[in-house]
C-alpha positions in Angstrom: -13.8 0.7 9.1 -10.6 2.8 9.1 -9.4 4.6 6.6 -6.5 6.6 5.9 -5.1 8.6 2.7 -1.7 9.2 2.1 0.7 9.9 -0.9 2.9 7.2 -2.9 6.4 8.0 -1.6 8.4 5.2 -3.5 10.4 7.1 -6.5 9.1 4.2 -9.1 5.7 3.9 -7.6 3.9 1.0 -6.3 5.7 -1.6 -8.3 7.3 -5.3 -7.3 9.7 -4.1 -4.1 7.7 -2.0 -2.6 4.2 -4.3 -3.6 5.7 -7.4 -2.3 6.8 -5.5 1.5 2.9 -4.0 1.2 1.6 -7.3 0.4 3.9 -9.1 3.0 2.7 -6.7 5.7 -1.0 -7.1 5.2 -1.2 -10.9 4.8 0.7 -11.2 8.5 -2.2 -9.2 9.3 -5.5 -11.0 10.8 -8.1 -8.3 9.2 -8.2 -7.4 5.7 -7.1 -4.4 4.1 -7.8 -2.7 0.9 -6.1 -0.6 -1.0 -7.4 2.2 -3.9 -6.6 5.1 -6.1 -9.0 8.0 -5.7 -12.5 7.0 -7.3 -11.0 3.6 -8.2 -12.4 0.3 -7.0 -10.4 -0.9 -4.1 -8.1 -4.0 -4.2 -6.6 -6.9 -1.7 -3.5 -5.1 0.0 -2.2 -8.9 0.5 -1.6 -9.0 -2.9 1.4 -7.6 -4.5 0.1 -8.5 -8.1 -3.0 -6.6 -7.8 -1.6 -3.6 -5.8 0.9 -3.0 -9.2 -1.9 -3.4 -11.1 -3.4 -0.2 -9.5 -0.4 2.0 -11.3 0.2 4.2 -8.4 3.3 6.1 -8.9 4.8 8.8 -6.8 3.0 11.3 -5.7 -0.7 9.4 -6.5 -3.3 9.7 -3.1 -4.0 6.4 -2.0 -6.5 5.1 0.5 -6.3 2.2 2.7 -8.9 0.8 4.1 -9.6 -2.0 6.8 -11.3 -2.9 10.3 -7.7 -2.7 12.3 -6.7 0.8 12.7 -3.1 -0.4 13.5 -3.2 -2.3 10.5 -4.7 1.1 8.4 -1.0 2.9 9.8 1.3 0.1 9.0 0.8 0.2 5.7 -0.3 4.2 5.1 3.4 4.3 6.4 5.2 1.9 4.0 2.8 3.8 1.0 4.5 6.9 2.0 7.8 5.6 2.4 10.5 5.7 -0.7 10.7 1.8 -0.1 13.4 1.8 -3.1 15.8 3.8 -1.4 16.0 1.1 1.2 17.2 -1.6 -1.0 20.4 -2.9 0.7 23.6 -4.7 -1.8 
């Protein structure tokens, strides 16, 4: 397994826009991934309900976790990103 840490970079946290692009990226995927707070029991990153139910909000460490080490980046990197700010009109 692959793992990575990195820190929430969306200004409202992990919440429906940026749960629903996380969620969208890792159910494309073929390999699961998980994602969890520190010391918290990790959770399906396909799933945009239970990744808001982990109450990350900026500047909270997450880890994700799965077998696919390009898979483990993808995400880190839209985690770290202010996914918000990228809301078009």
């Amino acid at each position: 397994m692959t793992s990575k840490t990195i820190t929430v970079g969306s200004a409202v946290g992990l919440h429906a826009r940026p749960a629903a692009l996380i969620s969208q990226a890792a159910s494309a995927a073929t390999t699961p991934a998980t994602l969890s707070k520190s010391g918290g029991t990790p959770i399906d990153a396909g799933s945009a309900l239970l990744i808001m139910t982990l109450g990350a909000k900026q500047g909270d460490s997450i880890t994700v976790e799965s077998a696919d080490a390009d898979l483990v980046d993808q995400i880190a990197d839209l985690v770290g990103q202010d996914l918000d700010a990228e809301q078009t009109a």
